[in-house]
Each structure stands twice: as C-alpha cells, then as structure tokens.
N, C-alpha and C positions, 0 to 999 in steps of 0.2 A: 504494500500500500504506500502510493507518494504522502507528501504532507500534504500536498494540496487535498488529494481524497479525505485525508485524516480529517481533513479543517472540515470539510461541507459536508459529510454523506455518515457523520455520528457514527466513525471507529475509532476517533481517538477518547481511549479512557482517563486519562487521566492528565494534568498541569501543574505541577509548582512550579511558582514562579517569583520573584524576584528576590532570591532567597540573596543572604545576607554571605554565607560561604556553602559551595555545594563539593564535597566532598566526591571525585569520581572512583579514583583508587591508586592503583598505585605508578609512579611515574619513573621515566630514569634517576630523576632528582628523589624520590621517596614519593611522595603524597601528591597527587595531583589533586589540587582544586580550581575551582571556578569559583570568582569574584560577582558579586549580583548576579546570577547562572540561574537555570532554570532547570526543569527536565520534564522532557514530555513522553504519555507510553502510552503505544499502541500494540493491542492482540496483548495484552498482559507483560511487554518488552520492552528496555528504556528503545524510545525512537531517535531521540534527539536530546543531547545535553552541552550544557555552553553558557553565552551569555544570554541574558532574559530576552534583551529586545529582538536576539536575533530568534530566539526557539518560538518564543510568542508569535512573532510573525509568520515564521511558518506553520505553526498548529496553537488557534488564536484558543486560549483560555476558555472564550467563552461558547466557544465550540465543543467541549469533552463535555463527556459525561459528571465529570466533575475538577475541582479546580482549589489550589490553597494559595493566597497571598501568602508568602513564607519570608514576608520584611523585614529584616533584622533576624532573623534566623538562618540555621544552617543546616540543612540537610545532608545526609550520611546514608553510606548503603545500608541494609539490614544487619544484625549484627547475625556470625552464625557460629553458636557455641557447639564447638567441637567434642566435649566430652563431660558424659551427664551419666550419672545413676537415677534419673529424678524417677523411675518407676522401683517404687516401693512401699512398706508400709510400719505401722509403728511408729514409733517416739524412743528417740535418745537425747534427748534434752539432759536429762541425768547425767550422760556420760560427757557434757561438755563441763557440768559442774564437777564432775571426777578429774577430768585432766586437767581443769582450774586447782584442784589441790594435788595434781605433779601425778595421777596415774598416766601410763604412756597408753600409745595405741595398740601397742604387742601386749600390756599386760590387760586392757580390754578386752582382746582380742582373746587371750589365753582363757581367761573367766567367763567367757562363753560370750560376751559382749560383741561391741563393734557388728563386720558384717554378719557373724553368725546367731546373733539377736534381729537382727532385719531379717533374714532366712526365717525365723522361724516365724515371724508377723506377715510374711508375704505369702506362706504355705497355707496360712491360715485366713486368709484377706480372699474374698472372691474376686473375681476376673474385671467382675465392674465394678467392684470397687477399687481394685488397683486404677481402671479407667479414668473413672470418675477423678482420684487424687492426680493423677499424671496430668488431667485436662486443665483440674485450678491451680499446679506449678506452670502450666503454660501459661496459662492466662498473665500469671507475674511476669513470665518469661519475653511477653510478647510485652506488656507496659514497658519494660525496658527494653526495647527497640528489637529483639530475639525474633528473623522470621525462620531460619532454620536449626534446629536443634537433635545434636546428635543423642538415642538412648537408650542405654544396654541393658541386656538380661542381666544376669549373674548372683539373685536373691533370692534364686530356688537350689539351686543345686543337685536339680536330681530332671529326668527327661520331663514328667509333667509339670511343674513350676515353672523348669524355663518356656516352655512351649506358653505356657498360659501369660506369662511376663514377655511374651513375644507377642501375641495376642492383642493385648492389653495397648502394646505398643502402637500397633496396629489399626485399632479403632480409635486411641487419640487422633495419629495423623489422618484419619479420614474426619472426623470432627472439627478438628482445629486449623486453624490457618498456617500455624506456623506447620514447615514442613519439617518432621520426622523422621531421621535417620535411622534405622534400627540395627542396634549391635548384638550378636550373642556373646556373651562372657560366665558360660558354665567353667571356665578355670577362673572361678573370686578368691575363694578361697579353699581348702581341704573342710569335708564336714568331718564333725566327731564320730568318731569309732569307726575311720579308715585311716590309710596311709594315704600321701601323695600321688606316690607311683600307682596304686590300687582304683585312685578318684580318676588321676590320668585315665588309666586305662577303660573307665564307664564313660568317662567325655567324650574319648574318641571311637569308643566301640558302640554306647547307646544314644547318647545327647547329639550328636552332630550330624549322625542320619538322620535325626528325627528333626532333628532345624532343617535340612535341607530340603525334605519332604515337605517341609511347612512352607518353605519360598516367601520369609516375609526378611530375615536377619540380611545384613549387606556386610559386614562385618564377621571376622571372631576374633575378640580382644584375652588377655592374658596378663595373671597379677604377678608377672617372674620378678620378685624379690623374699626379701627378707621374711619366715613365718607363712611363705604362700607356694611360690613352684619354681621350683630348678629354674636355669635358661634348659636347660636336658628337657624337662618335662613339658617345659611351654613350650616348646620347640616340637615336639609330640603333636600338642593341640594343634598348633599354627599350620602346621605342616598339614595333617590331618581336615583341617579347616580349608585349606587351599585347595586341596581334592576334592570337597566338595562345593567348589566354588565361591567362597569365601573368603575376601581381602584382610591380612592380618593387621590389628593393629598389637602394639604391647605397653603399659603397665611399665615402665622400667625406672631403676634406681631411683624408689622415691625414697624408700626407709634406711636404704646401704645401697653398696656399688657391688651388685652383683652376674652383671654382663648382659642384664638386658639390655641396652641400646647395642651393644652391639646383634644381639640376635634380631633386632629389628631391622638392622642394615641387612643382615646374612638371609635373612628370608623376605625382602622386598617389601616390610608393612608401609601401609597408608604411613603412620605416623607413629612414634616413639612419645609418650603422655610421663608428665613431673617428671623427671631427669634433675631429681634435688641431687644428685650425688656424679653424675655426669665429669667423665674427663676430657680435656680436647683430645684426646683421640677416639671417644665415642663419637662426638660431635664430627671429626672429622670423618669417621664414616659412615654419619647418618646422610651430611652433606655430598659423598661421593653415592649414596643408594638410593640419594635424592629422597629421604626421608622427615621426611615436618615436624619438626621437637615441636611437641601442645605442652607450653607449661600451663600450670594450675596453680596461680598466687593464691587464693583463695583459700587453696589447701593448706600451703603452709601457714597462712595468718591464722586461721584455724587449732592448726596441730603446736604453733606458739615454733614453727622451725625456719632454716633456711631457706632463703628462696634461689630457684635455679639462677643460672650465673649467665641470663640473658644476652648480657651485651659479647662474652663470651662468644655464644653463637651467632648471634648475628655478624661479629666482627669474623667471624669463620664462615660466612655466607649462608648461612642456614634461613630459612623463612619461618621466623619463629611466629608461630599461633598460639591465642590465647584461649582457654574455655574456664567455665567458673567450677568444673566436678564438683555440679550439685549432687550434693549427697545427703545421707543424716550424720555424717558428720562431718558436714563442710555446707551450710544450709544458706548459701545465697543461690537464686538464680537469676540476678541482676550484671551484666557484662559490663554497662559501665562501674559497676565496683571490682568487676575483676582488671580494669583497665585501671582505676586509682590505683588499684596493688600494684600492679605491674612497671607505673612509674616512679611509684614512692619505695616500694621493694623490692623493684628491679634496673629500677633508673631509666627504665624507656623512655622515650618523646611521649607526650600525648599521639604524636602522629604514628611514630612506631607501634605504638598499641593499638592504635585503632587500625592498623595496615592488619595487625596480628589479631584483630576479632574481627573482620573481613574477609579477605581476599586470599592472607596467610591461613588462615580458619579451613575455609571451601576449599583450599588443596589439601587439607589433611583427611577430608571426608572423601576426595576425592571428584570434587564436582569440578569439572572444567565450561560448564556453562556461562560463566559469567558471573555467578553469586559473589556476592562479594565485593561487587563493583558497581557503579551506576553505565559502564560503557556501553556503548549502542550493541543493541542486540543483547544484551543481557537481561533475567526475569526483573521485572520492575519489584524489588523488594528494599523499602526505604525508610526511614526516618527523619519525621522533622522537627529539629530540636529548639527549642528555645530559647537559642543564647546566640551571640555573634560567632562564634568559632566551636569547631571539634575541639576545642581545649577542653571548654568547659564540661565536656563529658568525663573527663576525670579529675577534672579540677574542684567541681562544685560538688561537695562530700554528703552534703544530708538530702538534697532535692532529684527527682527524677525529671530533666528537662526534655527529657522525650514525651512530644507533645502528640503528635500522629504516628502513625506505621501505614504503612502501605505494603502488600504482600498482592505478586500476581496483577501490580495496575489497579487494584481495588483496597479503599480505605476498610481497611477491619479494629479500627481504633481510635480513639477520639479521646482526649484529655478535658 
C-alpha cells in the first residue's frame, strides 16, 4: 500500500505524531533517534518514521483510524523482556523476609523453599488458575511499556505440570496483547527423592517428547549451576531439546562459575541468562557463537548480590539484553526498573539499556522481525512516554511515564 492509498481509502491504522524524541533503534552511532518525529502504521507495521511534518504529510493524522499528539513526549519501541518465570503460583513473600535476616538462596532452597515450594503450589493450582495469575502479571507487564514477553515452564517438574504450565502459557498469549514466548525448562531444579542424573534422564526420556507433541514450547532452557545441573547434565537436556526441535537457551553462572556460558556457546543457544560470575573468556565465546548475554539486574538487587560486569561485555562486543526474571523471588515485572538497575548497577547509558530491552532483547528470543525497533516494516509495537527523553525511563524512580502502548498498530492501553 502507497501513503497516498494509506491517507484516503482508511488502511492507515494508526499516527503519532509530533513527539518530543522518537526513539527508532539502534544506529552505527548506538541509539538512533528522531527529533519532533513521528510514526505512522499501516496492516499493523511501522510504514513511515522520521520527522512529523514530513510522515504527517504523507499519511495525514486525520486520516487513520486513530491518532496521539505525543508533544513533548517520547516514544520508544515496545519493550521485550526476555526472560520470565511469571507462570506460577503461591506466595514467598516470607522468604524475602528470610534472606533480609542473611538466609541464602541455597539454604532456601535446601529446606524445601525457593523453587521447590512454587513446584508444589503450581501442582496444586489449576490450569486457569495459573491462566488467570499469568494474564494480571501481564497486564503490569504491559503498563510498563512490555509488548513481548518471554515465559517458561519449569514449576512442575514432572510430564503433567509442565504440559499444563505450557498450557497455561498458551491461553494467556491468545488472550492478551502482549505477545508470549513460551519456554520449557523441566531442568529448574532436581525434585526431592531423586538424583540429578536420574531427573536428567525422565526430562529427556518423558518431558521432552511430550512438549514436542504438545507444539506450543519454542524454547528449552536449563538451570546449569550451582545446587541444580552439571554443564554434563544440561548438556543432556539441551542437546536432547535440539532433537526435538527446540532452541536452547541456558541459566549460567549466576550462583558460581561453573561453565555454563561456555556450554551455551558449544551448543549454539538463543542466549546465555545472569552470567553474575562470567569470565572474559566466556564472554569471548559467547561473542564468537554469537550468543546474547540476558542479564537480570533485578535478580541481583533482589538476592542483595553482584551484578554482571556489563560494560565488560559490551566492550567485548556482545549485544547485551536486558529482562526483569520475574519471579517469586525477584517480583518486578516493570523493564523500566530493570533498566534503573542496569544503569545504577551496571553503569549502562540510559540509551544502552534501552538498546538492551529492545532490539538487544528480540535477538535473544530470536525474533528477526523487527521487534524491537520502530524501523519501517517492523510490527508496530510502541510506547509513548511522558517525559522529553528515553532518559527518563530510568531516571525517574517512583512514577511509570509510560502513558500508551500500542501493540500490532492498535492502542490496547491508555493511562
């Protein structure tokens, strides 16, 4: 469709227009923006992005279906959190008051706590009701600016659970706007009263046929550290996961440095997730396997730990992604607060972090479409924020200036 069609014969959906900074994505220089820019979309796709006077003339405002003066604002692509537990059920509120008086995550974890207390509230949760909690974390999800969200199994542990937390997953993204990645991660953790190797060997002989048969999982991710699975044993999964057509992602060195990121290089995953314990020479062959370090500040401000050593990889060429691993025990799922983290506890730019919940994000999920960016031919998934600048999305600490969302060329949100 030309603009001229756009303009007169009502297919262009949608106008912002004289926004204050438009955010397109990423550039040689880092960040590309547009000053007083605009963007217009047609068939649910940016058509046109640039300066207002010239987008507006060619596909006049008052011509779409609909239209936002964005004066003194700045529009941003969607944001797309890369790595989410957010299907679960239960309450660990307690165990955040536990590690405020110095218990660790391993001695939670040891006392039946942590994930294997969510295992057993998820076993016990029906299908709609896991639905139903997943749909109002989106809804948060999507107030702050969230149109794509990745989010895994791995709080059943055993063939039926995960299948049903697959499910689950499944009928949110059909319900909700925001789009749904869905991951299996039957290797979370070992259940009690088996071994490692023993759990291994039911993930890849009964759970993983039976996701494949299901055809909803795009993913199988894997917790290879510290208290959870060899690189040997995930290596198992990953592997086993690939055969059935399933892109690995891994879990690595968040608790110790125990060689996942490199197994994520050696088996070709999506993306390597928290790399708190990360050496440059993981880094350097995540970078040569072309692998997407997803940190998770969120978790460490959380866990009261280190944060990964961002600029590290970035200065090593890595396209470092951000996501918030929403969890129950890491309970944001707001991405401008994972992007505060990531400048104050990582020292990124504001613009670096919003590159790394964008654009950096969509290649660790593995979306080459365009998400992530506002550029032409890309799905129109936006945000329009209420301040002068992308700054203030991690600058401004208590308020959500995300004022609309637009997913697909269609407003599904309003302030």
């Amino acid at each position: 469709m030309t603009a001229a069609d756009a303009g007169t014969d009502g297919g262009l959906d949608f106008v912002v227009h004289d926004a204050r900074e438009v955010v397109v994505g990423t550039g040689d220089e880092g960040l590309r923006r547009t000053v007083d820019g605009a963007v217009a979309v047609v068939d649910g796709r940016v058509a046109a992005v640039g300066a207002s006077d010239e987008v507006c003339r060619a596909y006049p405002p008052e011509n779409a279906h609909e239209s936002i003066d964005a004066t003194g604002k700045t529009v941003v692509p969607g944001f797309v959190d890369a790595h989410t537990h957010a299907c679960f059920a239960g309450d660990r509120s307690d165990e955040f008051v536990a590690k405020l008086r110095g218990a660790s995550y391993q001695e939670l974890l040891a006392q039946g706590g942590g994930i294997l207390r969510t295992v057993r509230a998820v076993r016990e949760a029906s299908t709609d009701r896991l639905t139903a909690d997943l749909l109002a974390h989106l809804d948060v999800a999507l107030a702050h600016g969230t149109t794509t969200v990745e989010v895994k199994s791995g709080y059943g542990l055993d063939v039926e659970t995960e299948l049903r937390m697959l499910r689950a997953i499944a009928e949110a993204d059909d319900h909700h706007p925001v789009d749904v990645v869905p991951t299996f991660m039957g290797a979370h953790a070992v259940p009690r009263g088996t071994t490692g190797d023993d759990y291994v060997d039911a993930v890849v002989a009964d759970q993983l046929p039976a996701v494949a048969d299901q055809g909803i999982a795009r993913f199988c991710d894997v917790f290879c550290d510290e208290g959870a699975f060899t690189p040997d044993q995930s290596r198992r999964v990953l592997e086993a996961g690939l055969d059935h057509g399933l892109t690995p992602k891994v879990h690595a060195e968040e608790l110790a440095h125990t060689g996942g990121a490199r197994l994520a290089a050696e088996v070709g995953a999506a993306s390597a997730d928290h790399l708190l314990h990360a050496t440059d020479d993981d880094v350097a062959a995540l970078v040569a396997a072309d692998v997407v370090p997803v940190l998770l500040p969120g978790t460490a401000f959380s866990l009261g730990g280190d944060y990964a050593d961002a600029r590290a990889m970035l200065d090593a060429g890595a396209p470092v992604a951000l996501a918030t691993d929403f969890n129950p025990n890491c309970f944001s799922r707001a991405m401008p607060f994972a992007m505060t983290l990531a400048c104050v506890g990582m020292r990124l730019t504001p613009g670096e972090a919003l590159v790394a919940a964008t654009a950096h994000a969509a290649r660790a999920l593995d979306l080459d479409d365009g998400r992530g960016t506002l550029r032409e031919g890309a799905p129109a998934d936006l945000a329009v924020v209420d301040a002068p600048s992308h700054v203030y999305l991690a600058y401004d600490l208590d308020v959500n200036r995300v004022e609309t969302v637009v997913t697909g060329g269609e407003v599904v949100r309003r302030d």
